[in-house]
TORMAR-523398 format. One record per residue: residue in three letters; x, y, z of N, C-alpha, C in turn. Coordinates in steps of 0.1 Angstrom, whole numbers, padded with zeros to 4 digits, always signed. Layout:
BEGIN
ALAXYZXYZXYZ...
This chain:
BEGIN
UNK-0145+1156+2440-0135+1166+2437-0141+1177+2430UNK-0138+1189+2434-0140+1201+2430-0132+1205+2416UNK-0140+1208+2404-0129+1214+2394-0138+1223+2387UNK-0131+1237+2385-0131+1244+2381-0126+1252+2365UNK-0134+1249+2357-0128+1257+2344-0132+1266+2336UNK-0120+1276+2334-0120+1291+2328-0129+1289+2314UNK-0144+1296+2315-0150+1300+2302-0155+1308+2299UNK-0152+1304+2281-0159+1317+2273-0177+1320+2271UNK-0180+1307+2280-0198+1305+2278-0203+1300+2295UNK-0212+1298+2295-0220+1292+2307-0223+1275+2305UNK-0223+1270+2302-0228+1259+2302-0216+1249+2301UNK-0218+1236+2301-0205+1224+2289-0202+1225+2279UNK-0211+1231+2270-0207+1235+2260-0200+1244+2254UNK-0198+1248+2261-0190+1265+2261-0177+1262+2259UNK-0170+1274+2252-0148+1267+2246-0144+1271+2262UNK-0137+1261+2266-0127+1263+2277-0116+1281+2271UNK-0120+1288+2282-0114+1299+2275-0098+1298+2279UNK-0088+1308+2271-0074+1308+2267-0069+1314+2278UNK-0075+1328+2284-0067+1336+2293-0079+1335+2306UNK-0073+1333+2316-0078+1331+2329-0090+1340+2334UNK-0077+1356+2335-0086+1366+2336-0097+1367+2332UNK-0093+1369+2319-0103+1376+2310-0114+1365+2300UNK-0114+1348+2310-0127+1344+2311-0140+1352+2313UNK-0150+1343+2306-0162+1353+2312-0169+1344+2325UNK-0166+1334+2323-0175+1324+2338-0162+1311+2342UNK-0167+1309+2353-0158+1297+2357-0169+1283+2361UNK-0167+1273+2354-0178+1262+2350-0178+1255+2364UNK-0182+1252+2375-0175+1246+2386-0182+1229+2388UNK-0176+1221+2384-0181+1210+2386-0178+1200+2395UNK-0184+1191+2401-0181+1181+2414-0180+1166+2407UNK-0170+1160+2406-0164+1150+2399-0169+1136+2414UNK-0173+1127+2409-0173+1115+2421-0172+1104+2412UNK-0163+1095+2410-0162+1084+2405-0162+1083+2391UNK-0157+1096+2384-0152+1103+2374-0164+1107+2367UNK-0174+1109+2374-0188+1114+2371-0190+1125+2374UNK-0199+1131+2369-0204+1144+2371-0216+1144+2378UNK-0213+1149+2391-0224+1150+2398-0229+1162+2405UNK-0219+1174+2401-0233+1183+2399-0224+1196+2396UNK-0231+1204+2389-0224+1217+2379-0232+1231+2383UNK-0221+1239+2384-0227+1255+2384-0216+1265+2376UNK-0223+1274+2379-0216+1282+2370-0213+1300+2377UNK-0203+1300+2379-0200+1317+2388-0196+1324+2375UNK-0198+1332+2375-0192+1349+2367-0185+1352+2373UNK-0172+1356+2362-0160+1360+2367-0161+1379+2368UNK-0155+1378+2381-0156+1386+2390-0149+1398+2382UNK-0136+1394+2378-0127+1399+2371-0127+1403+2359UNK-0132+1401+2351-0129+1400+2337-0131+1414+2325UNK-0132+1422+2335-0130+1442+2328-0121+1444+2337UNK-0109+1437+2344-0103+1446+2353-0091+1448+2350UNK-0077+1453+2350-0065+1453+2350-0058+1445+2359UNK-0054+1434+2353-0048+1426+2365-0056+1416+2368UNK-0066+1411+2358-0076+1406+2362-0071+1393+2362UNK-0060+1385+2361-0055+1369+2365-0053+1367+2383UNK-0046+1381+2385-0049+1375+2398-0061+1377+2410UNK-0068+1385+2401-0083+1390+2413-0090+1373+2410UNK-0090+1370+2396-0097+1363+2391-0091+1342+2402UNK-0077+1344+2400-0074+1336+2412-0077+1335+2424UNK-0077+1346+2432-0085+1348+2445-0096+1346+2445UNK-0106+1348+2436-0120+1344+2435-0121+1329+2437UNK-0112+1320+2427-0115+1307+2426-0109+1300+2437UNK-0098+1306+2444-0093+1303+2459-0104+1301+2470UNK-0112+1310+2467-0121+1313+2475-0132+1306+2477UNK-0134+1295+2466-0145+1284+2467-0146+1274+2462UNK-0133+1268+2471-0128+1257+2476-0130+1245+2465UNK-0123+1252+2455-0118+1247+2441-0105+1239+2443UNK-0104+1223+2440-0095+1215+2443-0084+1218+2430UNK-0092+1214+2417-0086+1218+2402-0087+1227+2393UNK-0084+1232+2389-0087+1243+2380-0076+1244+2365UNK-0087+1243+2357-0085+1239+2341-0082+1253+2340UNK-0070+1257+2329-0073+1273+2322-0060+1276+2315UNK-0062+1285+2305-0049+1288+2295-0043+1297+2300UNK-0041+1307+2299-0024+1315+2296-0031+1321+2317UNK-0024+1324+2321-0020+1333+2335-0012+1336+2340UNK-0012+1348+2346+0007+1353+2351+0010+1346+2363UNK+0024+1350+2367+0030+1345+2380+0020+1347+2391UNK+0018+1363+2397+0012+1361+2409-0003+1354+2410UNK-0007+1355+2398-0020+1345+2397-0019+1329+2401UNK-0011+1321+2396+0002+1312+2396+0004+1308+2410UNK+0008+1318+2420+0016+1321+2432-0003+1321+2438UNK-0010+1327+2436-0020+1325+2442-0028+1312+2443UNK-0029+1308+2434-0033+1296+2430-0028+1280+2436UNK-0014+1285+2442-0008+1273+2443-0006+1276+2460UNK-0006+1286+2465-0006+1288+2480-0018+1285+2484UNK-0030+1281+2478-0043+1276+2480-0045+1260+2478UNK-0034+1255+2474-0031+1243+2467-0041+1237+2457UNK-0042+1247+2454-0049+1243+2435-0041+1239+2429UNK-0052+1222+2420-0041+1218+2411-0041+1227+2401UNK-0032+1229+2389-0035+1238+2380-0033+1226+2368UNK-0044+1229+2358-0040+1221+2344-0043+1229+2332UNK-0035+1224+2322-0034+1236+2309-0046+1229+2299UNK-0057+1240+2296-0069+1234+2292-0063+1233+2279UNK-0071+1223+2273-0071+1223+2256-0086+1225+2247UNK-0081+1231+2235-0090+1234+2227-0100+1229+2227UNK-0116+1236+2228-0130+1225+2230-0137+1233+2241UNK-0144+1224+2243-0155+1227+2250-0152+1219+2264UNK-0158+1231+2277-0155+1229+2289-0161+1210+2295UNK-0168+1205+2287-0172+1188+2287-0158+1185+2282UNK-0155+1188+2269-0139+1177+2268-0128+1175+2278UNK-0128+1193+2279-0120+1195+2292-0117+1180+2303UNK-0133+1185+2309-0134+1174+2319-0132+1158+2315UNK-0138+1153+2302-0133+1142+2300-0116+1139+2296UNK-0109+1150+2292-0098+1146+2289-0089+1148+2303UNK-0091+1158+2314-0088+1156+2330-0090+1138+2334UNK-0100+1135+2331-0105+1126+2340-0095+1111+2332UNK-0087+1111+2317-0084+1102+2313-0074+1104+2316UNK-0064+1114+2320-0055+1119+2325-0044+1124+2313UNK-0051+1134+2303-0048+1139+2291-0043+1150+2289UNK-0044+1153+2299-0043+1172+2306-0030+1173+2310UNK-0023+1184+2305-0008+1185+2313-0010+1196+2328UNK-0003+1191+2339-0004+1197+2353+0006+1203+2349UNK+0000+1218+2351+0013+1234+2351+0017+1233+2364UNK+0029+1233+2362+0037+1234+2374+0047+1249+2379UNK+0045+1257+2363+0054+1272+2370+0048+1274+2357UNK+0051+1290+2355+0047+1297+2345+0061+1306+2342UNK+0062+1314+2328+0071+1323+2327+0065+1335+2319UNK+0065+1344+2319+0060+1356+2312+0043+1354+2311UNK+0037+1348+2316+0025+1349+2319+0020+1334+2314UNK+0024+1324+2307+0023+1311+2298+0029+1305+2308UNK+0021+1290+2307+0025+1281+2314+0036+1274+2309UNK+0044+1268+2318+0057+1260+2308+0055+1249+2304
């Protein structure tokens, strides 16, 4: 499984960042048997731009990202995200490792609509 999460650093250690956009890297990890088996790291494409939630969705559309961890994003980001069938989940406070371990215990809430740019 492919997952992807919005951050403020490069590495695991890095805080799962708050707004999508305006991440600075997206952590991309390959999950197999709730393991980690193997990690990169893309720069977000987006992240000086106006509008940058939904360029920044099309980016992660684009490489074939199953799940994607991340905090606040607007609708058409949302609308992009989900026409690609990305799961979406609402990261929590910590570092992009907790993230993943608390996805994988199944601790994570799955956003399912957003309203004013916040997930519900």
């Amino acid at each position: 499984m492919k997952i992807a999460v919005a951050s403020d650093g490069y590495t695991l250690d890095s805080n799962a960042s708050p707004i999508l956009g305006k991440s600075s890297a997206f952590i991309i990890v390959d999950l197999e048997n709730n393991g980690i088996k193997n990690i990169s790291t893309l720069e977000n494409p987006a992240k000086k731009e106006t509008g940058s939630g939904s360029t920044a969705a099309d980016f992660i559309a684009n490489q074939g990202i199953e799940i994607l961890i991340s905090g606040k994003f607007g609708n058409v980001a949302f609308r992009i995200l989900k026409n690609a069938n990305i799961k979406i989940y609402k990261f929590t406070s910590g570092t992009i490792e907790n993230n993943i371990k608390q996805l994988n215990k199944s601790k994570l809430e799955e956003i399912t609509s957003v309203s004013g740019g916040f997930p519900e």
